[in-house]
C-alpha atoms as an extended CHARMM CRD file, in Angstrom:
* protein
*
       166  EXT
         1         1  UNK       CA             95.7480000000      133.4810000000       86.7320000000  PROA      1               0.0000000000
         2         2  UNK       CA             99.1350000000      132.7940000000       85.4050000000  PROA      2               0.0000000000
         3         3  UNK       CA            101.0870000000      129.5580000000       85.3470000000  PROA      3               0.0000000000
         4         4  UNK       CA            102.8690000000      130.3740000000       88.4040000000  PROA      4               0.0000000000
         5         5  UNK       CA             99.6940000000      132.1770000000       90.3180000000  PROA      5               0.0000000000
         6         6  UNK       CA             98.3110000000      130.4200000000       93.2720000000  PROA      6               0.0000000000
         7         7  UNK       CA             94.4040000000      131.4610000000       93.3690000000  PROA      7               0.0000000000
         8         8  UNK       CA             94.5870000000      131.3990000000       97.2610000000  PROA      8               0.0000000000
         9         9  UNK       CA             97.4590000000      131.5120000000       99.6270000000  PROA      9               0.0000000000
        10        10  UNK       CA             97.1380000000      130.0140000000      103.1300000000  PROA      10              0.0000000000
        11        11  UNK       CA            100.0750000000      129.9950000000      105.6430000000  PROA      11              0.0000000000
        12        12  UNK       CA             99.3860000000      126.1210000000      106.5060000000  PROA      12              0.0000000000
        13        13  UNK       CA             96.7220000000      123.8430000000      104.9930000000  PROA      13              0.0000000000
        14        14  UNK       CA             94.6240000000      123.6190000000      108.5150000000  PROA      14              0.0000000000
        15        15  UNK       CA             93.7560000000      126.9300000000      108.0670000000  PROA      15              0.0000000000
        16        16  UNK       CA             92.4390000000      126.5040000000      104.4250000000  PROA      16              0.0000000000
        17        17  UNK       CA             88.7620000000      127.1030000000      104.5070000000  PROA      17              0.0000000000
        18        18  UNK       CA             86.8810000000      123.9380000000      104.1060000000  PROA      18              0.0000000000
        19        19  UNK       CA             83.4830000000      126.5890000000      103.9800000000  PROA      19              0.0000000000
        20        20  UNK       CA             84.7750000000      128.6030000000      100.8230000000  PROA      20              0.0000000000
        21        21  UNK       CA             86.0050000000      125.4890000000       98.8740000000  PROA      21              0.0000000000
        22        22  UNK       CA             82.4340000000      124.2020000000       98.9450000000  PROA      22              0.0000000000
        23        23  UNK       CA             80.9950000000      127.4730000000       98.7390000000  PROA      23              0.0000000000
        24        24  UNK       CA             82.9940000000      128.0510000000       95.1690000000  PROA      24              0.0000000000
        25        25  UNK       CA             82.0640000000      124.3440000000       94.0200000000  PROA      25              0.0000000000
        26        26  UNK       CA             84.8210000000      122.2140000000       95.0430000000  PROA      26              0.0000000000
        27        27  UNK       CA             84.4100000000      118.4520000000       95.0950000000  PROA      27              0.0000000000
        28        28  UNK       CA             87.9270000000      117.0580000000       94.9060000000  PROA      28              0.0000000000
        29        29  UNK       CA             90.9220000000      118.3070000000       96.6570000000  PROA      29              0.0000000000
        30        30  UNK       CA             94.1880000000      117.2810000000       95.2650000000  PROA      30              0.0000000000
        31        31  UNK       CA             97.1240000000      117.4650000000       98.0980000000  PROA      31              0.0000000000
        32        32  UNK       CA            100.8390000000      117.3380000000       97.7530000000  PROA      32              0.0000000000
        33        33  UNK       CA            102.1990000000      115.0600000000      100.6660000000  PROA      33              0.0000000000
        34        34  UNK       CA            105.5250000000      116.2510000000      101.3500000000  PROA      34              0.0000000000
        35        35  UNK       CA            105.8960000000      119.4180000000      103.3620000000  PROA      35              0.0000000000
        36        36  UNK       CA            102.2030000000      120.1600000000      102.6310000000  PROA      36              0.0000000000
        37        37  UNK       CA            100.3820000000      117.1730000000      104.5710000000  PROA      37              0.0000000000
        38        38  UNK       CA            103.2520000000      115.7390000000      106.0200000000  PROA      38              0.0000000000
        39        39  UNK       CA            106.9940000000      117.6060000000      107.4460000000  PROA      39              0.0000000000
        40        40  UNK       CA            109.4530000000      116.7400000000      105.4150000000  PROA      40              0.0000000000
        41        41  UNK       CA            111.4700000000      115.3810000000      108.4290000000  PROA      41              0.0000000000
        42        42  UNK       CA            108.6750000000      113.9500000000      109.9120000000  PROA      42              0.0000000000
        43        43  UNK       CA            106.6400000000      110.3870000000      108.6940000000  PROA      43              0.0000000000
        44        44  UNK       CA            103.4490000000      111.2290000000      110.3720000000  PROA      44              0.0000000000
        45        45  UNK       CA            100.7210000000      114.3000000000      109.7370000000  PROA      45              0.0000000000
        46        46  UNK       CA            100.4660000000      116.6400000000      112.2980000000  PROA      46              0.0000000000
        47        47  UNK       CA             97.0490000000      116.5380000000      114.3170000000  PROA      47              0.0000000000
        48        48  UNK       CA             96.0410000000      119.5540000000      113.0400000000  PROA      48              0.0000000000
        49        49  UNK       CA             95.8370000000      118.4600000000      109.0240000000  PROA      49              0.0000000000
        50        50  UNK       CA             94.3100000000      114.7730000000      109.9350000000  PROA      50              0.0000000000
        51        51  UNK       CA             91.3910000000      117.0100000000      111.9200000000  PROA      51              0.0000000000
        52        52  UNK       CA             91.4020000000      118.9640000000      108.8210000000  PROA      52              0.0000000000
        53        53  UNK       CA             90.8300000000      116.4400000000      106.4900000000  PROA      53              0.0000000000
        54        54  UNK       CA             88.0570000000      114.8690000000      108.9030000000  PROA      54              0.0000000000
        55        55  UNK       CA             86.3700000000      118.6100000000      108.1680000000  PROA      55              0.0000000000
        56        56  UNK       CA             87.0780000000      118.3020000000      104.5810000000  PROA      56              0.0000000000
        57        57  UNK       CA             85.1720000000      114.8440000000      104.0670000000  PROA      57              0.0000000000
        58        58  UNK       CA             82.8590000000      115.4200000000      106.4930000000  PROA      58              0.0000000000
        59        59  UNK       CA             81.9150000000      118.8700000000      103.8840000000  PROA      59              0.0000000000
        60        60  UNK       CA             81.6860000000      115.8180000000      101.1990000000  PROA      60              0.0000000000
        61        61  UNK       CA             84.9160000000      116.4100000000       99.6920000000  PROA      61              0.0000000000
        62        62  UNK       CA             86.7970000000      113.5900000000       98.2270000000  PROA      62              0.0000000000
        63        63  UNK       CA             90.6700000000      113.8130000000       98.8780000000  PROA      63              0.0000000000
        64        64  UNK       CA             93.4940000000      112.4670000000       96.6800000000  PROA      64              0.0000000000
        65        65  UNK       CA             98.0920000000      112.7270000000       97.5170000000  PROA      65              0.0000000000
        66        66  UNK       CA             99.4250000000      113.2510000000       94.2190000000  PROA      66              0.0000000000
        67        67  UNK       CA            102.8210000000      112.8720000000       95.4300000000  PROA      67              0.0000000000
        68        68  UNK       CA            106.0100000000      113.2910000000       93.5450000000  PROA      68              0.0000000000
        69        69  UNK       CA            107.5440000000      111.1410000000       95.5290000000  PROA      69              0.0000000000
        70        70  UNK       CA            108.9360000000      108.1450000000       94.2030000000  PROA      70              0.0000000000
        71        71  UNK       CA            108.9050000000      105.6190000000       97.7720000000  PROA      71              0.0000000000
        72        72  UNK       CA            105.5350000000      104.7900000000       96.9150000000  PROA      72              0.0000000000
        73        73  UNK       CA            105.4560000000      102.4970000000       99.8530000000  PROA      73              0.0000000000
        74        74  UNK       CA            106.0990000000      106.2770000000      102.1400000000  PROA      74              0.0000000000
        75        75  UNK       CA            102.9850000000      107.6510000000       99.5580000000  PROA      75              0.0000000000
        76        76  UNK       CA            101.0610000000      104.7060000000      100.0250000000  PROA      76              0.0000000000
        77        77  UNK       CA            101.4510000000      104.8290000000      104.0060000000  PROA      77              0.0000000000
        78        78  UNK       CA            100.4570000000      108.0800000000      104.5580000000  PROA      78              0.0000000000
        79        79  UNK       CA             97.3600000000      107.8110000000      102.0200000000  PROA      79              0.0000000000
        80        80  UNK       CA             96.3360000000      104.9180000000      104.4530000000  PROA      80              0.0000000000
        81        81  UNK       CA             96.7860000000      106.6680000000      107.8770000000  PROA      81              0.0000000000
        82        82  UNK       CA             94.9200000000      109.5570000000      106.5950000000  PROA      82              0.0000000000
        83        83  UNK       CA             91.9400000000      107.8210000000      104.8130000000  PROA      83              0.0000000000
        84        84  UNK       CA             92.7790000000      109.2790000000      101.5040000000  PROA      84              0.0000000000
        85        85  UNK       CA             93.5440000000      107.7780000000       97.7690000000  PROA      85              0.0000000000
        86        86  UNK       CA             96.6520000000      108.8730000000       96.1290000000  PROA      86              0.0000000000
        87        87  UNK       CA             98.8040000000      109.2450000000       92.9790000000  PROA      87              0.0000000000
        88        88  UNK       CA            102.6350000000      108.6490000000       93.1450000000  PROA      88              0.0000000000
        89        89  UNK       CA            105.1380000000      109.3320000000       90.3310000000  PROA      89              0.0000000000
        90        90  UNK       CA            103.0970000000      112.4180000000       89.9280000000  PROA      90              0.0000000000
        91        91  UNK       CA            105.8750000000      114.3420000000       87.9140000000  PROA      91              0.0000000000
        92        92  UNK       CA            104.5160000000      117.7220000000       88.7950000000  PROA      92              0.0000000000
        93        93  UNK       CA            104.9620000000      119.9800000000       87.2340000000  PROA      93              0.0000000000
        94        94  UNK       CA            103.0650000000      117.5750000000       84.3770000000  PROA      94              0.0000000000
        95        95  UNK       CA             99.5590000000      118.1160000000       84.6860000000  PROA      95              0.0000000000
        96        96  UNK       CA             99.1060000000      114.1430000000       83.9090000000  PROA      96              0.0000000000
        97        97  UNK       CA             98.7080000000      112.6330000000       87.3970000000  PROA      97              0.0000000000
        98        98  UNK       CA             96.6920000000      114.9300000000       88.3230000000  PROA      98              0.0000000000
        99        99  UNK       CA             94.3010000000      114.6390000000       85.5770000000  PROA      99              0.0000000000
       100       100  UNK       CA             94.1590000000      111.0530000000       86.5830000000  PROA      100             0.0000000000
       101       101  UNK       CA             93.4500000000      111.4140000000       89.5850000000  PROA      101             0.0000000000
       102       102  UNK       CA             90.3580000000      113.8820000000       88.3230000000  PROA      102             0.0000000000
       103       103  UNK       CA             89.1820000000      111.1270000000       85.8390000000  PROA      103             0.0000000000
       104       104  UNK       CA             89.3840000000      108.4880000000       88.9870000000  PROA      104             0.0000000000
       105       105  UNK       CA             86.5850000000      110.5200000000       91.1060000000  PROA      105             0.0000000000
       106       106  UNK       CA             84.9250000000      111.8000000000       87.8930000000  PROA      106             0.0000000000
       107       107  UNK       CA             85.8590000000      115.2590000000       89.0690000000  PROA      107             0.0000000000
       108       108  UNK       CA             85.9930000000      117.9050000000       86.4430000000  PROA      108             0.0000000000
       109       109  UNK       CA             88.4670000000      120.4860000000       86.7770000000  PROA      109             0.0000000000
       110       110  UNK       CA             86.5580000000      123.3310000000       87.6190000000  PROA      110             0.0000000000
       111       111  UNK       CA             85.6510000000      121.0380000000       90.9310000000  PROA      111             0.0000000000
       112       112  UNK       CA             89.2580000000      120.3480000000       91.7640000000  PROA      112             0.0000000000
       113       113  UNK       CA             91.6350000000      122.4440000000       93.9130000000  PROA      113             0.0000000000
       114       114  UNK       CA             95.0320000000      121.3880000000       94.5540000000  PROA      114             0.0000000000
       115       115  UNK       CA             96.7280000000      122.2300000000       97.3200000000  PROA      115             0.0000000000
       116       116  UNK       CA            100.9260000000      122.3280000000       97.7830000000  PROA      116             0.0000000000
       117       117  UNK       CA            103.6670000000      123.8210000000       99.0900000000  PROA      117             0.0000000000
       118       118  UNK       CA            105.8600000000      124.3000000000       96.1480000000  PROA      118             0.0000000000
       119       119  UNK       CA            105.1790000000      127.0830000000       93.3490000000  PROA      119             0.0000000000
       120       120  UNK       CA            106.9240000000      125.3400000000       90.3750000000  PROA      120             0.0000000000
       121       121  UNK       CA            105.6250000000      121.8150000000       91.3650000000  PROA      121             0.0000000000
       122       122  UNK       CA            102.0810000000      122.4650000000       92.4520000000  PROA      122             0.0000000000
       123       123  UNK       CA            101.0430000000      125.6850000000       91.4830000000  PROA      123             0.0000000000
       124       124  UNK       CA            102.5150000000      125.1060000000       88.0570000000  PROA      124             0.0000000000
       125       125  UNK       CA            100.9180000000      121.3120000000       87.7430000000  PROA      125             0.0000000000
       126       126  UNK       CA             97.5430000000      122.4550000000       89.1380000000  PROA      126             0.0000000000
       127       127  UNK       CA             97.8180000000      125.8130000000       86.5600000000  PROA      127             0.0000000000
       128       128  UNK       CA             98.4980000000      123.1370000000       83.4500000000  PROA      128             0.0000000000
       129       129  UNK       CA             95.6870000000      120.6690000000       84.5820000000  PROA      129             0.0000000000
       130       130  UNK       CA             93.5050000000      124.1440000000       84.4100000000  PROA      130             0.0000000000
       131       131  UNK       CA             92.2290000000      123.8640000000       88.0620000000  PROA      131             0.0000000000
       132       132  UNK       CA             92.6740000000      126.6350000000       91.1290000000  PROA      132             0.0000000000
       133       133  UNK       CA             95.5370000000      125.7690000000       93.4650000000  PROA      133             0.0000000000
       134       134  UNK       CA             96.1310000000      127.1170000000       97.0250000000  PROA      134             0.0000000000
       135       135  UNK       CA             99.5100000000      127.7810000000       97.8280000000  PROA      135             0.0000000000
       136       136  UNK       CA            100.6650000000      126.8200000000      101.8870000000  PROA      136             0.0000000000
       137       137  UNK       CA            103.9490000000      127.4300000000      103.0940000000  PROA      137             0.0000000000
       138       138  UNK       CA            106.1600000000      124.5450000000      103.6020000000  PROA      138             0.0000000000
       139       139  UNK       CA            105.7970000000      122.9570000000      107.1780000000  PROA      139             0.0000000000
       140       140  UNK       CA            109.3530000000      121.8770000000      107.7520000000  PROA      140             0.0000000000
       141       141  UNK       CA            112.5190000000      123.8750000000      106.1480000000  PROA      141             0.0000000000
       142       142  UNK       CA            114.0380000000      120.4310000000      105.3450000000  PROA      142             0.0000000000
       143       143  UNK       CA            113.7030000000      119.7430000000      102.2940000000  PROA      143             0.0000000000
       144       144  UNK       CA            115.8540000000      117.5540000000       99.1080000000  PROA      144             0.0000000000
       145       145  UNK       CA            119.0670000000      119.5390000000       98.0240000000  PROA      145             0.0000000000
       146       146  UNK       CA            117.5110000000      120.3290000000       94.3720000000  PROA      146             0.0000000000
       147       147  UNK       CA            114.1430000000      121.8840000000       96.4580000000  PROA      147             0.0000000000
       148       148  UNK       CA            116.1790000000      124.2070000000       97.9940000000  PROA      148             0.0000000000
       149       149  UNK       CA            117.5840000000      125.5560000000       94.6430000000  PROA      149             0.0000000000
       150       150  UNK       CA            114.1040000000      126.3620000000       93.5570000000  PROA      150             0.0000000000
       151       151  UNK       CA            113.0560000000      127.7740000000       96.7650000000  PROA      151             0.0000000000
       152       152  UNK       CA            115.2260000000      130.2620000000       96.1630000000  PROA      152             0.0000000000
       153       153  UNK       CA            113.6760000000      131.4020000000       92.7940000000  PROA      153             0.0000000000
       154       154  UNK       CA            110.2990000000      130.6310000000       94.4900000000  PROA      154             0.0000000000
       155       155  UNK       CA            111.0170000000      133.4210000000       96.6580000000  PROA      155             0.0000000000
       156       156  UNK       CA            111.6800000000      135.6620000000       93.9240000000  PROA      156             0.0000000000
       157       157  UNK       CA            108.2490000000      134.7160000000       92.4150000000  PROA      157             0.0000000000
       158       158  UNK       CA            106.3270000000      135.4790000000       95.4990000000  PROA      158             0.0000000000
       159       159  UNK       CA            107.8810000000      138.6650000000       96.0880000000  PROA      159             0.0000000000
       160       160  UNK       CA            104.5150000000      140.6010000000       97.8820000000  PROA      160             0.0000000000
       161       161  UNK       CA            102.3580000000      137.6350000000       97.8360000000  PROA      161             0.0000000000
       162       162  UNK       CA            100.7310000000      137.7720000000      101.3030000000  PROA      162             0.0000000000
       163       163  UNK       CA             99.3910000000      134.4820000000      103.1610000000  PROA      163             0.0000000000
       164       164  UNK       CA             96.3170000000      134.1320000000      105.0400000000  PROA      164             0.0000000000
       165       165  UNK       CA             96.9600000000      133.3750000000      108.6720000000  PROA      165             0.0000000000
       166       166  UNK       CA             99.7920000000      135.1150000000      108.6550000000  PROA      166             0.0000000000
């Protein structure tokens, strides 16, 4: 897989298979908050990815935000309201924050999947920390003015990349 290769792509993280990440050995999941767990124009998670993170720890998977957003008190919220830990300040790309968070559940990375909506955030950060990263579409189209620059050359990247549950 190359830096910019997703190993799976899923069209939202609800339908990301709980089954096949503990099938291929997963024990930590890391998750990007904005526009992966949470809409970027929303402040709450959708039903749909709290019930999926009820499947996720019910499978015995530990779950971690590593967030590059810097409100850590927004980070911090969201962690609490959906039962996970988290890592703010993660500037992703860096693989650094995530490694952290891999030391802080003594989860190597050939255990750890994380899980975003950006290719040269996530995809790039997970590729770096050398673990497999699922790539979701974004749930909202808002997004900050910068994002939207490298949308555009995500789209370019992904050019006949196919999602699941699509």
């Amino acid at each position: 897989m190359g830096l910019l290769r997703a190993w799976r792509y899923v069209s939202a993280l609800p339908l990301v298979d709980v089954d096949e990440l503990v099938r291929e050995g997963v024990e930590l999941v890391l998750l990007d908050r904005d526009n992966t767990c949470v809409p970027r124009d929303a402040r709450e998670a959708p039903a749909e990815v709290t019930a999926w993170l009820a499947r996720a720890r019910a499978a015995g998977l530990s779950l971690c935000l590593v967030s590059n957003n810097f409100h850590t008190s927004h980070v911090s919220r969201t962690a609490a309201e959906l039962g996970v830990d988290f890592v703010d300040h993660a500037m992703k790309p860096l693989p650094f924050a995530l490694r952290r968070a891999m030391r802080r559940f003594g989860a190597p990375a050939e255990k750890t999947v994380m899980i975003g909506d950006q290719v040269f955030t996530d995809v790039a950060a997970g590729s770096l920390a050398g673990v497999r990263t699922v790539l979701v579409r974004p749930q909202s189209r808002t997004d900050l003015w910068y994002t939207h620059v490298f949308r555009v050359f995500e789209r370019l990247a992904l050019r006949g990349v196919t999602f699941d549950g699509e």
